[in-house]
C-alpha positions, 0 to 999 in steps of 0.5 A: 481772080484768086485771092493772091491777084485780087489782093494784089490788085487792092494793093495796086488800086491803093497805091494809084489812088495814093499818087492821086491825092498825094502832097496835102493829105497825110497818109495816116489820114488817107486810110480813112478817105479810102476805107470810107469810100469802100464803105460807101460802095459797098452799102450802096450796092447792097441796099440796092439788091435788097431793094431790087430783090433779085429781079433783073428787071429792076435797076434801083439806080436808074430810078427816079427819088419820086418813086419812093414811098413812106412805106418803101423808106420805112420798110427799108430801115427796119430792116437794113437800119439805113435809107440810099435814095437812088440819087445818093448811091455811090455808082450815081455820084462816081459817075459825074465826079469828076466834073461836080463842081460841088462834089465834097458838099454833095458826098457831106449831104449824102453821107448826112442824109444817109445817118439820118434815115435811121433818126428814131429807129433802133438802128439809130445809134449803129448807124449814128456818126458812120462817116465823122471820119470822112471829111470832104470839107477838110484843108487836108484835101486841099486849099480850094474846093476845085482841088479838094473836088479833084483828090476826092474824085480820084479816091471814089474813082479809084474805088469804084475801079476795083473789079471783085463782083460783090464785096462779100463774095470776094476772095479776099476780105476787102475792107480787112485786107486794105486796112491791113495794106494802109496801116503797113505802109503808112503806120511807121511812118505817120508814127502812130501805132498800127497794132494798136488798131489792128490784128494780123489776119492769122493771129486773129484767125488763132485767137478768134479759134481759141475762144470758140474751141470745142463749142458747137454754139456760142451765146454771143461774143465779145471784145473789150477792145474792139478795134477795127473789129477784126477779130469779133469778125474772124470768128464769123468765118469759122462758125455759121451765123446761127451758131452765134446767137445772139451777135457781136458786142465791142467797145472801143475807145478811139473813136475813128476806129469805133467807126470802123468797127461799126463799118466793118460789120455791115461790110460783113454782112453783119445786120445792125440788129446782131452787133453792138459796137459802143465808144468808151474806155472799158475799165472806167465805164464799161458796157455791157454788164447787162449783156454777159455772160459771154461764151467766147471773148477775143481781145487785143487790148492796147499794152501797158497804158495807164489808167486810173487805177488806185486813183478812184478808191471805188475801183477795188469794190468794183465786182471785175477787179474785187476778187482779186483784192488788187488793181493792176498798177496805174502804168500798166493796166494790162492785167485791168483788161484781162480781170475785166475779160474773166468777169464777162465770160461764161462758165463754159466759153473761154477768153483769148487775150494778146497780153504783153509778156512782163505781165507774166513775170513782174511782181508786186500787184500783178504777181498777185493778179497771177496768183488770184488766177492760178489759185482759181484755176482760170489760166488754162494756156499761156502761148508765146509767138514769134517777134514782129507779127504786129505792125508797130511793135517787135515785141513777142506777144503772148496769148492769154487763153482763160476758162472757168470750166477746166478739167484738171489745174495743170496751166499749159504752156506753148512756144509757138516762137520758133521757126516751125511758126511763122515765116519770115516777111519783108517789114514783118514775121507772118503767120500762116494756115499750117502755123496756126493749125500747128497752134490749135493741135497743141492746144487741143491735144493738152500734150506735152512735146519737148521743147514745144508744150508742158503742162504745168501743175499749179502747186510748181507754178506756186512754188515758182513765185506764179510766174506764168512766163512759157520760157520758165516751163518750157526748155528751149532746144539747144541749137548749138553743134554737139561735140564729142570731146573723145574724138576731138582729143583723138583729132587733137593728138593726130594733130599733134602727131602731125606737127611733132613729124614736120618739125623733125623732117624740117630739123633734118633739113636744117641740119643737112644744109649746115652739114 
């Protein structure tokens, strides 16, 4: 199958699989029973070709559970950080479902028994709470343990439905594309917010090849607000895992979507020695502080939240925000999280970060934020996108791109806003290859293009009071229809001419009939 059909084919099992279980669970909790089942399948089927090591004359789910070994078991968590007996794989359990009167407490042992496989190894905490989220005892399923059996049977039968071969060598991201689907069909509704938890693919695609442009290798990369883990995984699509050498880091603050970090790096074939996925709130306690500096860091972080700010008098002495001489106001720590991105990069990486655009003009502690920012030469690009690429919100975001290794103190400025830069959808704007390709070319090429690109030097953007908005930089294209005022005076006297003819021919007329 293409892409195209093997997307739409997700898209059409979700929705079965939707009508199956709709009337007790909400659709905003439903996402989680369906990204779980797909993780479930997929660890199962490749911990079962680790252990079948390509010999077709080996089945591990046909084996018996007597068959394993201490040694086996051991062996197999030191290097996939987790144990599935073959009674436990998903292919076993799939095919008795429907008629397992004890289905939802037998998926709750397994799902234990696999966490557990990884108690006092070093994948311990990667593996830890995986399946907090799929919850096969709750009320959301259904009253009676006979209704609650039914819905989950139908999810892990519609999941084991899906026809791709193997999850990594499918045309499309699997676990990023249903993702992508529940959260457009259900964020709105549900009222939550999608892009809080999200980044489209494209955008991602851009800020993931922002971060590591122009590096032939990377340390490691990072992201401060983790998310589904989007974007830290874009970025492996575009460099070969050895380039990236030391792995994937993220916190997150939300712990369902911390879970699906962690989820959606095994589904990349990400092993748990090469990421580090933490839970916590990146301004007040942040991790990885022994880990940085970091060559490439991406980051959609959640837009004007509060936080405790000047509250906690030791935040200013704090080595992210000391520089600057200033925190971020507590209603908005948007500038919080990009201080916090520039005190973890590398001299020679760069920081690509989604910033909501009044960071960029507002005064009093963010304007000096800006200045700390531009005076060190630190902002190399401010890009402004289309409206309405993010579920959850029209607003036209911006991207942050900061460096430390500039090569002159010119700040660059791209509006990508125009139509040139995303195509029109149905519930949102989308962006695509050739628009986010049109980006990078901008950006790569430092050049100024009317209307589109300007590099700015630093003492004009000072004397603009540091106002970083691309608006104030770049002149918008004067879309309305140019009149040539001489030729329209010519039309206007012929005109004139015209109606001075009629009423003399009608005056004649006139004086003809009373004559």
């Amino acid at each position: 199958m293409t892409s195209t059909e093997q997307f739409d084919e997700l898209k059409r099992r979700i929705w079965q699989i939707a009508n199956e279980v709709r009337g007790t669970v909400d659709g905003w909790d439903f996402k989680q029973y369906v990204l779980g089942a797909l993780f479930y399948r997929f660890i199962s089927e490749n911990f079962s070709r680790y252990i079948e090591g390509g010999d077709d004359s080996v089945d591990y789910a046909k084996l018996s559970d007597d068959f394993i070994t201490d040694d086996i078991k051991d062996d197999a968590v030191k290097t996939k950080g987790y144990f599935i007996y073959p009674s436990q794989l998903f292919e076993n359990l799939v095919a008795g479902a429907n008629t397992n009167e004890n289905l939802n407490t037998d998926l709750k042992a397994i799902f234990t028994a696999i966490e557990g496989s990884a108690l006092g190894y070093d994948s311990e905490e990667d593996i830890k709470g995986l399946f907090d989220d799929f919850d096969t005892t709750s009320n959301r399923l259904g009253k009676t343990v006979k209704d609650k059996n039914a819905r989950l049977a139908a999810v892990l039968k519609g999941v084991n439905a899906l026809e791709f071969g193997r999850f990594e060598d499918s045309e499309i991201d699997v676990f990023g594309d249903a993702y992508e689907y529940l959260i457009g069909n259900y964020a709105a509704n549900a009222g939550k917010s999608g892009g809080e938890f999200f980044t489209p693919q494209h955008v991602s695609k851009l800020i993931a090849q922002l971060a590591i442009h122009g590096q032939a290798s990377i340390n490691k990369i990072y992201d401060p607000a983790a998310g589904s883990g989007a974007l830290l995984l874009r970025a492996k699509k575009y460099m070969a895992d050895h380039l990236i050498e030391d792995g994937f880091f993220g916190q997150e603050i939300n712990h369902t979507t911390y879970n699906l970090a962690r989820m959606n790096m095994f589904l990349h074939t990400v092993n748990y020695d090469k990421f580090n996925i933490q839970l916590g709130n990146t301004l007040t306690d942040p991790h990885f502080r022994s880990d940085k500096p970091f060559d490439a860091i991406v980051s959609n972080p959640p837009y004007s939240v509060k936080w405790i700010g000047s509250d906690d008098p030791t935040l200013i002495n704090d080595d992210r925000f000391a520089p600057a001489s200033v925190l971020p106001p507590k209603s908005k720590a948007d500038f919080g999280f990009v201080l916090h991105c520039l005190n973890y990069l590398s001299a020679k990486g760069r920081a690509a970060i989604v910033c909501f655009p009044g960071i960029f003009y507002r005064g009093g502690a963010e304007k000096t934020i800006r200045q700390y920012l531009v005076d060190n030469n630190f902002v190399e690009t401010v890009i402004s996108l289309a409206p309405n690429l993010f579920y959850g919100t029209t607003i036209a975001v911006n991207i942050l791109v900061l460096s430390k290794h500039k090569h002159d103190t010119s700040v660059q400025f791209i509006d990508a806003s125009g139509e040139e830069f995303f195509r029109k959808g149905t519930n949102t704007n989308l962006m695509t290859d050739c628009h986010v390709d049109k980006v990078l070319e901008l950006f790569d090429r430092k050049e100024d293009v009317a209307h589109v690109a300007q590099s700015v030097r630093m003492e004009m953007i000072a004397q603009k009071d540091y106002n970083l908005s691309v608006s104030s930089y770049v002149e918008a294209k004067d879309t309305r229809e140019i009149i040539n005022i001489a030729e329209l005076n010519r039309e206007i006297a012929a005109t004139v001419r015209k109606i001075d003819g009629l009423r003399h021919d009608i005056d004649a007329i006139v004086t003809e009939i009373e004559g």
